[in-house]
Wavefront OBJ file of the C-alpha trace (Angstrom):
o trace
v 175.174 84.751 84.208
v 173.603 86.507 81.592
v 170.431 85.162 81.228
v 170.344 85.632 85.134
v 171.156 89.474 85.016
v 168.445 90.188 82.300
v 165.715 87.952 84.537
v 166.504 89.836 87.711
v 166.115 93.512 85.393
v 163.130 91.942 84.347
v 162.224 90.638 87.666
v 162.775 93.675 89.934
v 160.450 95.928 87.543
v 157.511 92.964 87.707
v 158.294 92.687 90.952
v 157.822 96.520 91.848
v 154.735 96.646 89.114
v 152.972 93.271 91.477
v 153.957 95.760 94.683
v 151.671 98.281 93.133
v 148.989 96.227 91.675
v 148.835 94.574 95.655
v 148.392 97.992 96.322
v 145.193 98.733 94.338
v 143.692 95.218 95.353
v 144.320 96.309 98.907
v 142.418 99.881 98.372
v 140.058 97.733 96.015
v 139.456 96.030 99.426
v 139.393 98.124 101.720
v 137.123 100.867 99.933
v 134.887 98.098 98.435
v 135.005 95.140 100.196
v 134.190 91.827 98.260
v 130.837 91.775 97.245
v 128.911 91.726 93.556
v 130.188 95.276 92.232
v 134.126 93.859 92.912
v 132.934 90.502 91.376
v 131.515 91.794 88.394
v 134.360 94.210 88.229
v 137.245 91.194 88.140
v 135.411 89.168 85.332
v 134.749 92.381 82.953
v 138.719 93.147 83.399
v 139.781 89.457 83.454
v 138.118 88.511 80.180
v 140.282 91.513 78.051
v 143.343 89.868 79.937
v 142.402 86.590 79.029
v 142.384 87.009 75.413
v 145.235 89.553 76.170
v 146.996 86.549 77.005
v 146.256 84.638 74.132
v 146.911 87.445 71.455
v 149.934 89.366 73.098
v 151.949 87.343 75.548
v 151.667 84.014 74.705
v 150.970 83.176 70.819
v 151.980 86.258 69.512
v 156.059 86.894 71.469
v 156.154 82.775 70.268
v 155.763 83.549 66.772
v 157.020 86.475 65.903
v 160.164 87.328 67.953
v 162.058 84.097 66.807
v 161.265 85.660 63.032
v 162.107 89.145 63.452
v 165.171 88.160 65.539
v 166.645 86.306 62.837
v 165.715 88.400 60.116
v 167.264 91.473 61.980
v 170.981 89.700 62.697
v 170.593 88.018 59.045
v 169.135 90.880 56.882
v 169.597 93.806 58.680
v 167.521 96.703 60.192
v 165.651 98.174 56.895
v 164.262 94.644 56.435
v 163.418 93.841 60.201
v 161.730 96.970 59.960
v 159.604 96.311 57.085
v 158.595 92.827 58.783
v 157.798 94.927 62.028
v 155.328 97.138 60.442
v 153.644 94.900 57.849
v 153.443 92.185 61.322
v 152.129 95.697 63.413
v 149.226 96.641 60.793
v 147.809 92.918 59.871
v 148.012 92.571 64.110
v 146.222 96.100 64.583
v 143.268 94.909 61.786
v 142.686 91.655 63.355
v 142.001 92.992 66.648
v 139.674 95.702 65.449
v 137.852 92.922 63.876
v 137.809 90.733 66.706
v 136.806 93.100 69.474
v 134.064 94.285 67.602
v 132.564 91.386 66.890
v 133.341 90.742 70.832
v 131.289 93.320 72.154
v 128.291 93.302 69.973
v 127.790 89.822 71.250
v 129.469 90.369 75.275
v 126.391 89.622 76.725
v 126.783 86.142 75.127
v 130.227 85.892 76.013
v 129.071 86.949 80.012
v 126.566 84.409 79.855
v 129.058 81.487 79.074
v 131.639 83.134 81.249
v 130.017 83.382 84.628
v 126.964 80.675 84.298
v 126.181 81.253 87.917
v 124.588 84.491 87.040
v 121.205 85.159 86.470
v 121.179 87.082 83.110
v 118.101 88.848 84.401
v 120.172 89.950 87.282
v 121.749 93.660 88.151
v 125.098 91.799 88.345
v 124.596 90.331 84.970
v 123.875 93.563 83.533
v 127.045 95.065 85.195
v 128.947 92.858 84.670
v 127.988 93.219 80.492
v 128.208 97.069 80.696
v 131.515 97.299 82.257
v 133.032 94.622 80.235
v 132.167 96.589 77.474
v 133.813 99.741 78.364
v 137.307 97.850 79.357
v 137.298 95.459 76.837
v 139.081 97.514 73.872
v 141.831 97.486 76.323
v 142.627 94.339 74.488
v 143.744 96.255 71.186
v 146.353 98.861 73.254
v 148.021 96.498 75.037
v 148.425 93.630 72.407
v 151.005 96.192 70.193
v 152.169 97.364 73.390
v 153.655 93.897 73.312
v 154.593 93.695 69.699
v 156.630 96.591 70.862
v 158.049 95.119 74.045
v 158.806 92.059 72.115
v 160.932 94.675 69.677
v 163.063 96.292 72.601
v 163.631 92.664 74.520
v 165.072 91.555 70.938
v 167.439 94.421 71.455
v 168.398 93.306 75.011
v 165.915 96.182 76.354
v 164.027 94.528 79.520
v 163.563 97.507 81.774
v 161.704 99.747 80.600
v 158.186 97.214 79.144
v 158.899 95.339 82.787
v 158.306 98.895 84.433
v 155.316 99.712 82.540
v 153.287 96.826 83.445
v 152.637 98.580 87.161
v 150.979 101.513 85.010
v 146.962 99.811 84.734
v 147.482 99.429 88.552
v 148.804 102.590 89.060
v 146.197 104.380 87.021
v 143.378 102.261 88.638
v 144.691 102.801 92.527
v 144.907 106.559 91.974
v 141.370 106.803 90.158
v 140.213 104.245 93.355
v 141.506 106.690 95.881
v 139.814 109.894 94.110
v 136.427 108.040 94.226
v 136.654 107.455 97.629
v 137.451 110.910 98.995
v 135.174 112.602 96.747
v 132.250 110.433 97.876
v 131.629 108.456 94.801
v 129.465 105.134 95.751
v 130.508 101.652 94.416
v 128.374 101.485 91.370
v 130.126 104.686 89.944
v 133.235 103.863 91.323
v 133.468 100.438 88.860
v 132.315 102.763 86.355
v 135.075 105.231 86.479
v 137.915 102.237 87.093
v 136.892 100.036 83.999
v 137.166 103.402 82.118
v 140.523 103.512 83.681
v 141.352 100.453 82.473
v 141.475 101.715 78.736
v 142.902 104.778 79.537
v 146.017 102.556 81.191
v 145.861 100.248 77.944
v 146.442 103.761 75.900
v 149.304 105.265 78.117
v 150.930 101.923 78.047
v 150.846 101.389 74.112
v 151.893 104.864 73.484
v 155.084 105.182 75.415
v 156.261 101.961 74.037
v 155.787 103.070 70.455
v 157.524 105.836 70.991
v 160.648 103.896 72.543
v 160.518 101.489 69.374
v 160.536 104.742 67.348
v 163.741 105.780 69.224
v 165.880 102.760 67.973
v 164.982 103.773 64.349
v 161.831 100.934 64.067
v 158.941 102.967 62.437
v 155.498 101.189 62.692
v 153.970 102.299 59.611
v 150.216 101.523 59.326
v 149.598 100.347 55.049
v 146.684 97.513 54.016
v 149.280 95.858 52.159
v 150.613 94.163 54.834
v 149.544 90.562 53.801
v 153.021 89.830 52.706
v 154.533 86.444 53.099
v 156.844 87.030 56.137
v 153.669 87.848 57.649
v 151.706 84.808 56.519
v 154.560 82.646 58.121
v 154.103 84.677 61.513
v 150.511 84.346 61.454
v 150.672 80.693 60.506
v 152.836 79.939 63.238
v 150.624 81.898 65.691
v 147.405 79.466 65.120
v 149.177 76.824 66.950
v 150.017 79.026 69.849
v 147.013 80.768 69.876
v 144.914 77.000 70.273
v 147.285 76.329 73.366
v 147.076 79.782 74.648
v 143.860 79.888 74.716
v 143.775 76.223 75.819
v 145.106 77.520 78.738
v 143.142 80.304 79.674
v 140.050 77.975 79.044
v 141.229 76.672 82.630
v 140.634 80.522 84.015
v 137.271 81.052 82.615
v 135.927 77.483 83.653
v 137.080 78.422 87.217
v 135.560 81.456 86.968
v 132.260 79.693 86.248
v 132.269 77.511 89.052
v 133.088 80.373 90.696
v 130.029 81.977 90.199
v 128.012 79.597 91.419
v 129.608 79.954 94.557
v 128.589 82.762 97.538
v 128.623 86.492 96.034
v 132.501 87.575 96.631
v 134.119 84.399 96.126
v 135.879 85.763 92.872
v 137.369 88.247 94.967
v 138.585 86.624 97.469
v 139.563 84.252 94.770
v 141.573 87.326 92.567
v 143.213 88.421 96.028
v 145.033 84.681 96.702
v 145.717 84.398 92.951
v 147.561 88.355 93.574
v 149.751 87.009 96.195
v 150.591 84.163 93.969
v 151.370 86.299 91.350
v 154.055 87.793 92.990
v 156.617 85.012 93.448
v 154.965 84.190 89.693
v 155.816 87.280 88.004
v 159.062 87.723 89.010
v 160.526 84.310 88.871
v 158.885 82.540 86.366
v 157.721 85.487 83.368
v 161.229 87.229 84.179
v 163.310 84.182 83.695
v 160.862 83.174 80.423
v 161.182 86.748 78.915
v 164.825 86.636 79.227
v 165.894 83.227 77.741
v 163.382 83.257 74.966
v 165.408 85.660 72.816
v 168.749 84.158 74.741
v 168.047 80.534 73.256
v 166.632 81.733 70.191
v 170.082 82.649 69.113
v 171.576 79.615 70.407
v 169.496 77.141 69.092
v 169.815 79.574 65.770
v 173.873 79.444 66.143
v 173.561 75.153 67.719
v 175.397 76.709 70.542
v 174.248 74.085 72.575
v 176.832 74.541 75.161
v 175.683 78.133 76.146
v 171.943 77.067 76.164
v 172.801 74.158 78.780
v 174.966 76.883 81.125
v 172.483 79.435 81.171
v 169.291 77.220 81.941
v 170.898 75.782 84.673
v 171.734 78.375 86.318
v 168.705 80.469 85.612
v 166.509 77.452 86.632
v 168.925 76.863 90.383
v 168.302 80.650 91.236
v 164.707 80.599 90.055
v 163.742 77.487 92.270
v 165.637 78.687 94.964
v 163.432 81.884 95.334
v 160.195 79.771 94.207
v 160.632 76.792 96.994
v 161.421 79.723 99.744
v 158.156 81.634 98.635
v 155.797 78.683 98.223
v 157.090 77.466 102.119
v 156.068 80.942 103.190
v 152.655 81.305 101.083
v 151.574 77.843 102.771
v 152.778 77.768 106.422
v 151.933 81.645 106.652
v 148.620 82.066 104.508
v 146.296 83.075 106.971
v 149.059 85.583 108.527
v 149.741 86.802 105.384
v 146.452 87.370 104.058
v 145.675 88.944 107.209
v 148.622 91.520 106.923
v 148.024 91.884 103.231
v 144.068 92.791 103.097
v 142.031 92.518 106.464
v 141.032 95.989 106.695
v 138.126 98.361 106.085
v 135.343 96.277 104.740
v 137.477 93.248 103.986
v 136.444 90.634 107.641
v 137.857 87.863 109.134
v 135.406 85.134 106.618
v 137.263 86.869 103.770
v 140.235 86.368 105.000
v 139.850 82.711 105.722
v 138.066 82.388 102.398
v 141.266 83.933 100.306
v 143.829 81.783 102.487
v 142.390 78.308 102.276
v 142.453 79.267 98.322
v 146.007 80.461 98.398
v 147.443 77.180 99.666
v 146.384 75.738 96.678
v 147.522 78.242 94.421
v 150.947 78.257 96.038
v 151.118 74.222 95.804
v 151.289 74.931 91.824
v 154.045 77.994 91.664
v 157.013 75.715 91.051
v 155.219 73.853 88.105
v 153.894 77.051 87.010
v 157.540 78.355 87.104
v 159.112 75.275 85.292
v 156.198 75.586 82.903
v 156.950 78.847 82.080
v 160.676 78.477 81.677
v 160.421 75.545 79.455
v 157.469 76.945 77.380
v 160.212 79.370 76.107
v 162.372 76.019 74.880
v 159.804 75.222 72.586
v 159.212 78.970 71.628
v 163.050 79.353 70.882
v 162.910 76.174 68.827
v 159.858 77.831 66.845
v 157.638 74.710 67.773
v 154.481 75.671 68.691
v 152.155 72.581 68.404
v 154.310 70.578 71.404
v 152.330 73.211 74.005
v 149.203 72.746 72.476
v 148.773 69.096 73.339
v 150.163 69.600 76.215
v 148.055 72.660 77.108
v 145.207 70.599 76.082
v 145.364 67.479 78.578
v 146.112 70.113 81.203
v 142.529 71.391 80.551
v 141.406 68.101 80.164
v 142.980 67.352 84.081
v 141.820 70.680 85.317
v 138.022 69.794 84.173
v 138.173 66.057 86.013
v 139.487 67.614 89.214
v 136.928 70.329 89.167
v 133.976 67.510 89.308
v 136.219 65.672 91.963
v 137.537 68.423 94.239
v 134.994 71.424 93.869
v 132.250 69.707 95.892
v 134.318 68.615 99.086
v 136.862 71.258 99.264
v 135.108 74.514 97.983
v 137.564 77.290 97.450
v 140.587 75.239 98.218
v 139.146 72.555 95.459
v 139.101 75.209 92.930
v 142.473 76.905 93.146
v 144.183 73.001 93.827
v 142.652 72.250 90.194
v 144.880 74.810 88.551
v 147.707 73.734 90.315
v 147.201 70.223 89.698
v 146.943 70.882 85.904
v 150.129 73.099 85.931
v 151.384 70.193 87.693
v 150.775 67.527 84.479
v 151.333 70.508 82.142
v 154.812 71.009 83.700
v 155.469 67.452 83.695
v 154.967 66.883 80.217
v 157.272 70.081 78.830
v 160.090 68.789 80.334
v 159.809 65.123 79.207
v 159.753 65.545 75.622
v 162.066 68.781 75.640
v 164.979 67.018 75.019
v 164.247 67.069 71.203
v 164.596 70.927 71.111
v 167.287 71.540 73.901
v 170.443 68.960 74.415
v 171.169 69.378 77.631
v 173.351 67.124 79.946
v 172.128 67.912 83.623
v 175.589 68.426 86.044
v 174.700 66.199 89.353
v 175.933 69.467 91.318
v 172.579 70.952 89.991
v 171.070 67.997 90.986
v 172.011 67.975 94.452
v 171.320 71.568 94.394
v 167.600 71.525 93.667
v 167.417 68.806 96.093
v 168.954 70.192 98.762
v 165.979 73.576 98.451
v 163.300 70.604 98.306
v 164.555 69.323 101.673
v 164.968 73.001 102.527
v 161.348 74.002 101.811
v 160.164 70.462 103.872
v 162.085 71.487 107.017
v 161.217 75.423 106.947
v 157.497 74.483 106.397
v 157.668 72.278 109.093
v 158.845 74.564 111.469
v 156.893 78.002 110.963
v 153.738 75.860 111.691
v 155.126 75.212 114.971
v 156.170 78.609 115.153
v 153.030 79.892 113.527
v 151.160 78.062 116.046
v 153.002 80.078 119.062
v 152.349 83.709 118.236
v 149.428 83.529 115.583
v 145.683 84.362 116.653
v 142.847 84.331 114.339
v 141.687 87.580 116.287
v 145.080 89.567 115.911
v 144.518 89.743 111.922
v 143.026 93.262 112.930
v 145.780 94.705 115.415
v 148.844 96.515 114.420
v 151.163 93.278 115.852
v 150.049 91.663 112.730
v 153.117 92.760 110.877
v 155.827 92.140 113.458
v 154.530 88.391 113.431
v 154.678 88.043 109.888
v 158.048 89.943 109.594
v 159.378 87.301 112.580
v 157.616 83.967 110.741
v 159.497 85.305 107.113
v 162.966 85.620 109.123
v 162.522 82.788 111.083
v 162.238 81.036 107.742
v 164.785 82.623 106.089
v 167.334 81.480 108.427
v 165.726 77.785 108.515
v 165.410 77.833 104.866
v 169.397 79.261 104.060
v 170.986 76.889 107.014
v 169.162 73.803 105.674
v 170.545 73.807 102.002
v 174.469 75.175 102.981
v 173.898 72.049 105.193
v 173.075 69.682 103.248
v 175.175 70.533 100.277
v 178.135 70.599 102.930
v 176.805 67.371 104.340
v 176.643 65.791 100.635
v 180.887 67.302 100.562
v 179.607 69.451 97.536
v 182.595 72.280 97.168
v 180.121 75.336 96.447
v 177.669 75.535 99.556
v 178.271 78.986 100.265
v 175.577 80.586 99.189
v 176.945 84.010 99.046
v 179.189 83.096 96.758
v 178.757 83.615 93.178
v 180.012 80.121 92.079
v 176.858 78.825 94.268
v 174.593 79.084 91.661
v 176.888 77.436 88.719
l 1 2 3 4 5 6 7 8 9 10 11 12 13 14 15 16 17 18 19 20 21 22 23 24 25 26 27 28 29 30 31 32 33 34 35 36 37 38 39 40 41 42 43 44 45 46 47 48 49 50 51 52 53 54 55 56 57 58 59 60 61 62 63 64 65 66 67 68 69 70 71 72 73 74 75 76 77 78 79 80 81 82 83 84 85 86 87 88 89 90 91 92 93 94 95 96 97 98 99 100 101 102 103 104 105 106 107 108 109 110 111 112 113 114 115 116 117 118 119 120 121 122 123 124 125 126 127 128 129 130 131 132 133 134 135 136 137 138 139 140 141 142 143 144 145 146 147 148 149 150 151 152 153 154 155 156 157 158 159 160 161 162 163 164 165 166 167 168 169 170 171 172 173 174 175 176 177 178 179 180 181 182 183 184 185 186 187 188 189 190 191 192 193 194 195 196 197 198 199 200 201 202 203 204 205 206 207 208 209 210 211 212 213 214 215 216 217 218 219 220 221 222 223 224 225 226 227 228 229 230 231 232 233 234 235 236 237 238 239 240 241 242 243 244 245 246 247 248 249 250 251 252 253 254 255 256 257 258 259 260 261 262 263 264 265 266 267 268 269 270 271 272 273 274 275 276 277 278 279 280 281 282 283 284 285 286 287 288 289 290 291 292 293 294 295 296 297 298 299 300 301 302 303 304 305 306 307 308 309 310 311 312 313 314 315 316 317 318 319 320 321 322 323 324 325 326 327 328 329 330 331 332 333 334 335 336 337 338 339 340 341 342 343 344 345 346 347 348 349 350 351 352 353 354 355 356 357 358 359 360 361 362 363 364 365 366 367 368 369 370 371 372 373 374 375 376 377 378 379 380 381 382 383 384 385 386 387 388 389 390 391 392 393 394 395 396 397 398 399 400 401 402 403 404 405 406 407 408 409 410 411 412 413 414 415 416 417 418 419 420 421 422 423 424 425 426 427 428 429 430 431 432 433 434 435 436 437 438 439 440 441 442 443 444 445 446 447 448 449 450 451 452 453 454 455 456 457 458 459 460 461 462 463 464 465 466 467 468 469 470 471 472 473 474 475 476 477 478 479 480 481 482 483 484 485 486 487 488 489 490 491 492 493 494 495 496 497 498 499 500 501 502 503 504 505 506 507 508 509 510 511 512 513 514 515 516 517 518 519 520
């Protein structure tokens, strides 16, 4: 259960960190309802993450932390080392260069971001000026995760899983000292997208520091173009194409999203946040900890390990991830209700961010899946297998945006994503059998099937129960959350019962689920 203990370190700490970013999107709410200065707000911030995404979590863990794994167990610490800080300096020039060249042209970039904005406009102009204070962000918190990547390659998960609540904590706190002090909403966005950086800085410093404690010195010389690092960086262009693949399918739904009514990417942010959290904690915990895990095996061909600990990281994973997408579904206008209607954020808001959270939530076990087997390919240091794959994703994502966007709205637009993590998903695990032998037990088999019939009968029956005790006009009275803490036990119950019964139906010996050998 290895790989299972270091997800659920890594999960509890992403977990707690989405708890506290929910936090600041509910002040964020509350304080400044959804309206152009949040909109413009969400796509300065979401454009650093974007390439954040592409540079740091993505391309970059893919590339390097196979390498400097191996050379660290093969050659030891001085030369690891040496790698670390030659990889650290040619990283830290890159991104100098890039996000300078970035910002002298980000009203460019805004303009092919968010099309739906006049670039005459005060939003367009906001939008620009803010982005430009928050985007160096980008340069802090891509060797923030060189440096994570260092301490997860020494089996240290905690303590980069804790610090990702820090932008959010930094954010809510400057959010709440605007408010009381008076501040109105066009200084407030101000202050928070300076916040941002400040967060980026924090975050990149403590990390270094921890690096620095287990003897890794990150030594800033212009020699650093050596040919350990050419291999990393050659590696990386692959990744970085399907990385940024990828996050081609967030801007393009940010610029239909602009088109639409002023808020919409708001509301839009808020159902993607709930999302997040089953996300975040099932499927970028379980990815962190078996990339490094099946590095080593495929390194060793200890092909036997590999099969035990995907299996059972993948039973407990979809166990959580059916169980959360039955709840985000059958309860989303309950649970958007309990999670934001307050202050300035109404009743159309509300309806607005739920109709767009069912079809988020109808992709979060093929985002999952997709993240976990992502991290097969990673471990087997191919990085071109995503790219196509990340490609006709986009490709799929695009043709369901003409299809779906103009009948369903909001709905249309999340349901794209999760249709393309759909084929995405799909397409990993078909042609992973190359990198990963693994011979699939029927137990787990009639495991995962026995959480899909699960997740069928629990959805089934909180609509009915939904349907009892659930009033559009009770989103604003206190009873809200003793509904929504009755629907999630209700389910709980339904969803637990249903798989013990049908494993014990199916005479499978380990339906107790309380038992350790459950989830084997």
């Amino acid at each position: 259960m290895g790989v299972v203990k270091s997800a659920c370190t890594v999960g509890v700490f992403t977990l707690f960190s989405r708890f506290v970013g929910y936090t600041r999107e509910c002040l964020m709410a509350a304080f400044l309802g959804a309206g152009m200065y949040t909109d413009c707000l969400l796509i300065a911030v979401r454009l650093a993450n974007v390439f954040r995404r592409i540079f740091a979590e993505g391309a970059f863990n893919a590339s390097f932390l196979p390498r400097f794994s191996n050379v660290l167990y093969k050659d030891g610490k001085d030369s690891a080392n040496q790698v670390l800080s030659d990889v650290f300096s040619c990283l830290s020039i890159i991104l100098m260069i890039f996000v300078t060249t970035v910002l002298v042209f980000f009203p460019s970039v805004v303009e092919v971001v968010a099309k739906g904005f006049d670039v005459f406009s005060e939003k367009f102009g906001l939008t620009v000026r803010l982005g430009r204070i928050c985007f160096p962000f980008l340069i802090f918190i891509s060797l923030s995760s060189l440096c994570a990547g260092v301490l997860n390659t020494l089996n240290k998960f905690a303590l980069p899983a804790a610090l990702h609540c820090l932008p959010s904590l930094v954010n809510g706190t400057a959010l709440v000292i605007c408010h009381f002090i008076g501040l109105d909403k066009y200084i407030t966005v101000h202050v928070l997208s300076v916040c941002v950086l400040i967060a980026g800085i924090l975050h990149t410093s403590i990390l270094f520091c921890a690096v620095k404690h287990y003897k890794f010195d990150l030594k800033f010389n212009f020699h650093c173009w050596t040919p350990a690092v050419k291999d990393v960086m050659k590696n990386m262009i692959p990744g970085i194409i399907g990385a940024g693949v990828w996050q081609l399918n967030m801007l393009v739904d940010i610029s239909i999203a602009s088109y639409l009514p002023t808020g919409t990417i708001t509301c839009m942010n808020l159902a993607d946040r709930l999302n997040q959290f089953p996300l975040a904690t099932l499927g970028i915990a379980l990815s962190t900890a078996l990339l490094p895990m099946l590095s080593n095996c495929l390194a060793t061909k200890d092909y036997k390990r590999a099969e035990t600990e995907m299996q059972q990281g993948l039973l407990f994973a979809f166990f959580l991830t059916f169980f959360a997408t039955t709840i985000l579904i059958s309860c989303n206008d309950v649970l958007v209700a309990v999670a934001f209607q307050r202050g300035l954020f109404g009743p159309e808001e509300v309806q607005i961010t739920a109709s767009a959270l069912v079809g988020f939530a109808l992709g979060l076990p093929f985002y999952v899946l997709s993240k976990v087997y992502a991290a097969v390919y990673f471990a087997a240091k191919d990085t071109k297998t995503p790219v196509i794959f990340a490609a006709i994703s986009v490709v799929v994502n695009l043709v369901c945006l003409v299809v779906l966007v103009p009948f369903f709205k909001y709905f249309g637009l999340a349901l794209c994503t999760a249709i393309s993590a759909m084929v995405n998903a799909f397409l990993l695990v078909c042609f992973s059998d190359k990198n990963l032998r693994i011979s699939w037990s029927s137990s787990f088999f009639y495991k995962i099937s026995a959480q899909i019939a699960a997740a069928a009968v629990t959805f089934f029956a909180l609509r009915q129960f939904a349907g009892l005790v659930w009033f559009p006009d009770l989103g604003s009275s206190p009873k809200k959350w003793l509904i929504f803490f009755s629907l999630f036990c209700v389910g709980s119950i339904v969803f637990m019962l249903t798989i013990m019964s049908f494993l014990f139906v199916t005479k499978q010996k380990n339906w107790k689920l309380w038992k350790k050998e459950a989830w084997v």
